[in-house]
Short mmCIF file of the C-alpha atoms (twelve columns), coordinates in Angstrom:
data_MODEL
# 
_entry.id   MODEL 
# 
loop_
_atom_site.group_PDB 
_atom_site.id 
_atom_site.type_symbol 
_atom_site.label_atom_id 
_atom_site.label_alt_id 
_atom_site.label_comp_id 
_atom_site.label_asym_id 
_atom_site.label_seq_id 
_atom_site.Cartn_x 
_atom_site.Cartn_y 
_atom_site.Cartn_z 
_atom_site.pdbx_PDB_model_num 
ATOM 1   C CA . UNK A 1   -74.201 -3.945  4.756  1 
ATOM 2   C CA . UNK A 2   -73.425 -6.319  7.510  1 
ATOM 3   C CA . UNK A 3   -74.654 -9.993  6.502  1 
ATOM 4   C CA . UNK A 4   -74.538 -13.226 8.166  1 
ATOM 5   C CA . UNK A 5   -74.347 -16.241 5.919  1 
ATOM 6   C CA . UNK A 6   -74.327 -20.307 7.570  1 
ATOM 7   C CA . UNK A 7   -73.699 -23.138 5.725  1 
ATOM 8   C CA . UNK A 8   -73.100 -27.103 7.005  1 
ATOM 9   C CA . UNK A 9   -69.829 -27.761 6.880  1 
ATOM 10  C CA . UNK A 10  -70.651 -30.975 5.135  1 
ATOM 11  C CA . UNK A 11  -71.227 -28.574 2.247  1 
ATOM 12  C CA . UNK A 12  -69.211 -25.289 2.913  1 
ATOM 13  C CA . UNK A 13  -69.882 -23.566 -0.497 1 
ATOM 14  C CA . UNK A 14  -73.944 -24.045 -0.274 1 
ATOM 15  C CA . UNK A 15  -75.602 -20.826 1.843  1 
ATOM 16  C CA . UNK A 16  -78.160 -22.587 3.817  1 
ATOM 17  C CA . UNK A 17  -79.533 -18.988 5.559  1 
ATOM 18  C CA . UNK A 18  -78.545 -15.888 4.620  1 
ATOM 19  C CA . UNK A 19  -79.917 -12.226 5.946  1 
ATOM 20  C CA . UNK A 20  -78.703 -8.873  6.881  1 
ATOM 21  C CA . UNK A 21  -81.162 -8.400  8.972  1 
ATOM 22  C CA . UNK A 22  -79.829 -7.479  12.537 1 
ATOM 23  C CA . UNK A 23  -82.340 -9.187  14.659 1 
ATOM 24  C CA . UNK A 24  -82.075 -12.759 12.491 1 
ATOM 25  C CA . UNK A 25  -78.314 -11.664 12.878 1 
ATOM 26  C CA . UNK A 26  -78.307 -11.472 16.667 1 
ATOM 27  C CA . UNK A 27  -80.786 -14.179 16.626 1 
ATOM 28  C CA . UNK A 28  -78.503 -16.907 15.344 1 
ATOM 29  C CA . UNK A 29  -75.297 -15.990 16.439 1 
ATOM 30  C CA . UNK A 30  -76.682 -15.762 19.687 1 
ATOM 31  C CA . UNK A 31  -77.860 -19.471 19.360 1 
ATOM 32  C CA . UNK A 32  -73.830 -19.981 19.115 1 
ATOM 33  C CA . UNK A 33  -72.832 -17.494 22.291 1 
ATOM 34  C CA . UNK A 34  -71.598 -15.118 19.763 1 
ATOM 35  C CA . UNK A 35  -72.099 -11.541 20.901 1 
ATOM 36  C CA . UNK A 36  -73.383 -9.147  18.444 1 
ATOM 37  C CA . UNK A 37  -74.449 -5.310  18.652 1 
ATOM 38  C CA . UNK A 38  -74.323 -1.966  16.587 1 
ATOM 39  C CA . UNK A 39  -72.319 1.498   19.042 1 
ATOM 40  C CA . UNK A 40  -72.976 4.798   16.976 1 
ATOM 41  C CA . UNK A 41  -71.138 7.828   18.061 1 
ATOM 42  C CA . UNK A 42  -72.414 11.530  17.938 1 
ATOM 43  C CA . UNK A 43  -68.595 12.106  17.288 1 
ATOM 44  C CA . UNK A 44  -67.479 13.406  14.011 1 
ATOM 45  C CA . UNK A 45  -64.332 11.278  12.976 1 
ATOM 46  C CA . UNK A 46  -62.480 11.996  9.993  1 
ATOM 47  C CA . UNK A 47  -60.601 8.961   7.985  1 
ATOM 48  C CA . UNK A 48  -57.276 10.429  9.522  1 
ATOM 49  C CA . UNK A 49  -58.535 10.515  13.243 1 
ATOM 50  C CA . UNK A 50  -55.850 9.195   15.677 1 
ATOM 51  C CA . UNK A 51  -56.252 6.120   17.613 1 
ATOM 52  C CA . UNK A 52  -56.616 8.145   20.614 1 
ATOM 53  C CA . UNK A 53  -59.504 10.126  18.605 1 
ATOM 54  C CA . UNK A 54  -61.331 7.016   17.867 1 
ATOM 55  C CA . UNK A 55  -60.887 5.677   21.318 1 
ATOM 56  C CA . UNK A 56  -62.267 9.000   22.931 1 
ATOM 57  C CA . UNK A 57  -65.256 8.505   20.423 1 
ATOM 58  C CA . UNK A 58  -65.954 5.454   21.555 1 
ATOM 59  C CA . UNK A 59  -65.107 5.638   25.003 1 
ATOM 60  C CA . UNK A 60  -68.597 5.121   26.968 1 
ATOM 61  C CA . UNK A 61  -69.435 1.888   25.019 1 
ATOM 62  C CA . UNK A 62  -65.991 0.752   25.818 1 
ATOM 63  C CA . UNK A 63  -66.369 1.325   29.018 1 
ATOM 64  C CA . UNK A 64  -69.433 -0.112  29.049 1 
ATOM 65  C CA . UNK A 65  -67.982 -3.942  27.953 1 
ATOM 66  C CA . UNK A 66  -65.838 -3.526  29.932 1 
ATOM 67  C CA . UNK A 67  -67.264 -3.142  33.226 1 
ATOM 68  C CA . UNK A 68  -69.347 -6.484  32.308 1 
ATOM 69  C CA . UNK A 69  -66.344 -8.830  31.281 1 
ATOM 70  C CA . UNK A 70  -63.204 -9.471  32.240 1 
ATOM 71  C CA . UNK A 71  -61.700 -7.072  29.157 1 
ATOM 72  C CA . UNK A 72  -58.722 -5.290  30.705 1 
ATOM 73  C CA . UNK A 73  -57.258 -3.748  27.789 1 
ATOM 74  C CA . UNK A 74  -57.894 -2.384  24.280 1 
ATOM 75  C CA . UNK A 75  -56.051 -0.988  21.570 1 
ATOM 76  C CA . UNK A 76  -56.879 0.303   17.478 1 
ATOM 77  C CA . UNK A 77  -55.699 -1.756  14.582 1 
ATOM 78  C CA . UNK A 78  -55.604 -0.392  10.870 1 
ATOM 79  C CA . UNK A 79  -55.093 -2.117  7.399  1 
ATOM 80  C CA . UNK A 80  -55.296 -0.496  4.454  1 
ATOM 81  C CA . UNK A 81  -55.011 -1.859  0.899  1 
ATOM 82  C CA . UNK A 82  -51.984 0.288   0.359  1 
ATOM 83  C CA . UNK A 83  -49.927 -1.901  3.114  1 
ATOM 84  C CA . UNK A 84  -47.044 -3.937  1.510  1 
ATOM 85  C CA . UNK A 85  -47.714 -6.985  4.201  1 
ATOM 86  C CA . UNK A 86  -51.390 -6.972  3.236  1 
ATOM 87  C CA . UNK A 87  -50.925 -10.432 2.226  1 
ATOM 88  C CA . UNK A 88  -49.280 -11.791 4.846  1 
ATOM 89  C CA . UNK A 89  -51.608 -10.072 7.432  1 
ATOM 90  C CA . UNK A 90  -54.403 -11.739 5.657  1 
ATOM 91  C CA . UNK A 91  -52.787 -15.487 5.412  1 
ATOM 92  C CA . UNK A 92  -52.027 -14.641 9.161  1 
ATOM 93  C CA . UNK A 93  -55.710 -14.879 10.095 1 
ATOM 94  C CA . UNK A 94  -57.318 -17.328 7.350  1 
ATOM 95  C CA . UNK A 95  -56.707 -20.427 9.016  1 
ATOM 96  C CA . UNK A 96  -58.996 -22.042 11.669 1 
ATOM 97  C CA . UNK A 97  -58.152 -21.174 15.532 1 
ATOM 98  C CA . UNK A 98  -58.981 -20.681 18.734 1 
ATOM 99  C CA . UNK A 99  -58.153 -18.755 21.400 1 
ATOM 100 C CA . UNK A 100 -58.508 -19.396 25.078 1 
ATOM 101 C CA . UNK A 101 -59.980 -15.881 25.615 1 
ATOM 102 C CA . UNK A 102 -62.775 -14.303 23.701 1 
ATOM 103 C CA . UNK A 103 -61.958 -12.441 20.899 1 
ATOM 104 C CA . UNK A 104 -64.193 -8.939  20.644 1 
ATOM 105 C CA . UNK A 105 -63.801 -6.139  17.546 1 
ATOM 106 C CA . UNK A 106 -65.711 -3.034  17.044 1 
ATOM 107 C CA . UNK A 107 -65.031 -1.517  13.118 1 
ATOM 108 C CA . UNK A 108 -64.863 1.767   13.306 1 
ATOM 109 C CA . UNK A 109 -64.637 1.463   9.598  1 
ATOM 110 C CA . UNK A 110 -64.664 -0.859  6.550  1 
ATOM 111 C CA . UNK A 111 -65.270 -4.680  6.499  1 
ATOM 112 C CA . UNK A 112 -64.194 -7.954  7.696  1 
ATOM 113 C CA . UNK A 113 -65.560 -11.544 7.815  1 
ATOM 114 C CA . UNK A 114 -65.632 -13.416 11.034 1 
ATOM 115 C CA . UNK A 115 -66.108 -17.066 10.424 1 
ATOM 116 C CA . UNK A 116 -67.483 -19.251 13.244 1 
ATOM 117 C CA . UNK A 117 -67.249 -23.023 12.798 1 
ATOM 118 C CA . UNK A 118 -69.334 -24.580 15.863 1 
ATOM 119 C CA . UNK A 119 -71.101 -28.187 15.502 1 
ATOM 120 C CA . UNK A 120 -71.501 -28.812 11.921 1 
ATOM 121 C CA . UNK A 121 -72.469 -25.523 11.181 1 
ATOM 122 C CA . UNK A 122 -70.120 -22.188 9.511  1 
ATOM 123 C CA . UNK A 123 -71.345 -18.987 10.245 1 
ATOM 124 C CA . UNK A 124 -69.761 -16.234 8.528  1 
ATOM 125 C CA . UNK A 125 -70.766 -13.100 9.641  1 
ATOM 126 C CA . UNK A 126 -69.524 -9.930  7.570  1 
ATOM 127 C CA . UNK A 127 -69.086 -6.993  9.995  1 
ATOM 128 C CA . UNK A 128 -68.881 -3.677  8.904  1 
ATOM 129 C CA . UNK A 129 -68.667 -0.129  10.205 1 
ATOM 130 C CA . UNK A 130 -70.436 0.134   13.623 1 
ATOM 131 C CA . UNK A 131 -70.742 -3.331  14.080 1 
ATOM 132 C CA . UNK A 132 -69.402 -5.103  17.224 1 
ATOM 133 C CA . UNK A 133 -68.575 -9.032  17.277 1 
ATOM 134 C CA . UNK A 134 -67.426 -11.057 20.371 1 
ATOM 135 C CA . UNK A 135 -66.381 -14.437 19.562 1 
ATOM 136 C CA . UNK A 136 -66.365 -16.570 22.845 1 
ATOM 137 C CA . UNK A 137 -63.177 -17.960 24.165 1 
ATOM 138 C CA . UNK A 138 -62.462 -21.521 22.312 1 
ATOM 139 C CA . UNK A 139 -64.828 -21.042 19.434 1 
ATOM 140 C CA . UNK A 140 -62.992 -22.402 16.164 1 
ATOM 141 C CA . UNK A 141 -62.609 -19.395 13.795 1 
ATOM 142 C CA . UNK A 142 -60.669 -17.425 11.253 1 
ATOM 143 C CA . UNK A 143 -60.983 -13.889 10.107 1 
ATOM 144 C CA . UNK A 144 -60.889 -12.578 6.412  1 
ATOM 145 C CA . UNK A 145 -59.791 -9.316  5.602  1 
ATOM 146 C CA . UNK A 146 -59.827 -9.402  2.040  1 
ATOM 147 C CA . UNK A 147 -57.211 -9.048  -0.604 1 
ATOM 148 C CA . UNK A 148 -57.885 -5.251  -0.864 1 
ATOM 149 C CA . UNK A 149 -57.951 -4.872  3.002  1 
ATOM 150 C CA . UNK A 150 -59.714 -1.553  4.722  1 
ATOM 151 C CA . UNK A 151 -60.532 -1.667  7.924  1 
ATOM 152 C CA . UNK A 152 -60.104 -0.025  11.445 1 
ATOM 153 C CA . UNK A 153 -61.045 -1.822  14.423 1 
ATOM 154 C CA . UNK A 154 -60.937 -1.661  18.381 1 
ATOM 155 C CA . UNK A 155 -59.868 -4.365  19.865 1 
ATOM 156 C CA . UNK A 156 -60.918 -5.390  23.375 1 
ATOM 157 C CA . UNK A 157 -58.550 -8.059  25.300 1 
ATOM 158 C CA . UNK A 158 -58.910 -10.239 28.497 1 
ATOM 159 C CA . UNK A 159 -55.446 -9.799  29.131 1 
ATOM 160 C CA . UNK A 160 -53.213 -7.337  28.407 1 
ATOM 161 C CA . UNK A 161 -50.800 -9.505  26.412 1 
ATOM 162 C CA . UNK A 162 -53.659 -10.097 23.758 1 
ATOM 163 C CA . UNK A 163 -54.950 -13.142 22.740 1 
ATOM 164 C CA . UNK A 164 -52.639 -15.909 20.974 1 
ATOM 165 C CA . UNK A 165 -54.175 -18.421 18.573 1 
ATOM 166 C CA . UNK A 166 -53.666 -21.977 18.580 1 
ATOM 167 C CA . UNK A 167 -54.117 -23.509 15.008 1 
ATOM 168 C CA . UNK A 168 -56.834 -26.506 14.603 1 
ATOM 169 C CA . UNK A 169 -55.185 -28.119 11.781 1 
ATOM 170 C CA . UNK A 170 -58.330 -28.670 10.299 1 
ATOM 171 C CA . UNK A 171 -58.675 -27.232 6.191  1 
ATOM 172 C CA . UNK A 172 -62.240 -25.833 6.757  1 
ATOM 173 C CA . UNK A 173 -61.393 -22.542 5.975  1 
ATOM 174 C CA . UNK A 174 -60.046 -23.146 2.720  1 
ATOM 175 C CA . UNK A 175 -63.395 -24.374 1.272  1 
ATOM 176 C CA . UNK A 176 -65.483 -21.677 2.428  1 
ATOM 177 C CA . UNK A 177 -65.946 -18.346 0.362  1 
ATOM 178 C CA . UNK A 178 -63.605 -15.829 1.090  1 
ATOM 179 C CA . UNK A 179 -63.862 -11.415 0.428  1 
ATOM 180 C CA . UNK A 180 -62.758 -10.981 -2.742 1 
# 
């Protein structure tokens, strides 16, 4: 179940709200310019569907953000916990960033935690299957996929190149929970 958890990053370990409730969800994380929504399919897609399957399934809501940003290309990513570089793709992404374009992901299946770090607030926000972040462009970050990762995602880009992070410095990330 998708849940959104803040703490103060005074005390990153201490859940000041939490609630998987969508409109609290989209409540706060709105508060924070952080896009939120649920896309369902009528599609049938099986766990071996091709990334041109899963695009064609989702294909009106992507078309859909697109026409109101400036998204100009997407693609599908896939991790499962069978993947040899499983640990390097999650130390990849587990360190605070921006990124000078916003960063959107729809999860077609499986789970992954977003974690926002704006003010002196953390909000991590666990996304699962049907769930659809956008993290604004320059909004301090880092994603956790877990140690067991399993997740499929479309990913929507302002430019075609992608989007390339530029590292804070800043340890935050290491003192908030993390997926087991």
């Amino acid at each position: 179940m998708s849940e959104l958890t803040i703490y103060a990053d005074s005390k990153p370990s201490e859940a000041i709200f939490s609630s998987s409730d969508f409109q609290q969800i989209c409540h706060h994380l709105n508060d924070i310019g952080v896009h939120f929504e649920r896309w369902h399919t009528d599609k049938k897609l099986e766990q071996s569907a091709s990334n041109e399957e899963i695009i064609a399934a989702y294909q009106n809501e992507i078309d859909k953000l697109v026409s109101k940003g400036s998204y100009q290309s997407y693609d599908v990513v896939s991790l499962n916990p069978d993947n040899p570089n499983k640990s390097k793709f999650r130390q990849k992404f587990l360190s605070e960033h921006i990124h000078t374009e916003d960063e959107v992901r729809f999860f077609v299946r499986g789970k992954g935690l977003f974690v926002m770090h704006v003010e002196d607030k953390i909000y991590a926000m666990l996304c699962e299957k049907d769930d659809l972040i956008s993290v604004p462009a320059n909004t301090k970050h880092w994603f956790d996929m877990g140690s067991e990762p399993e997740f499929t995602a479309i990913r929507i880009f302002d430019n075609e190149e992608g989007w390339v992070a530029q590292f804070t410095g800043d340890d935050i990330a290491d003192k908030v929970p993390k997926l087991p």
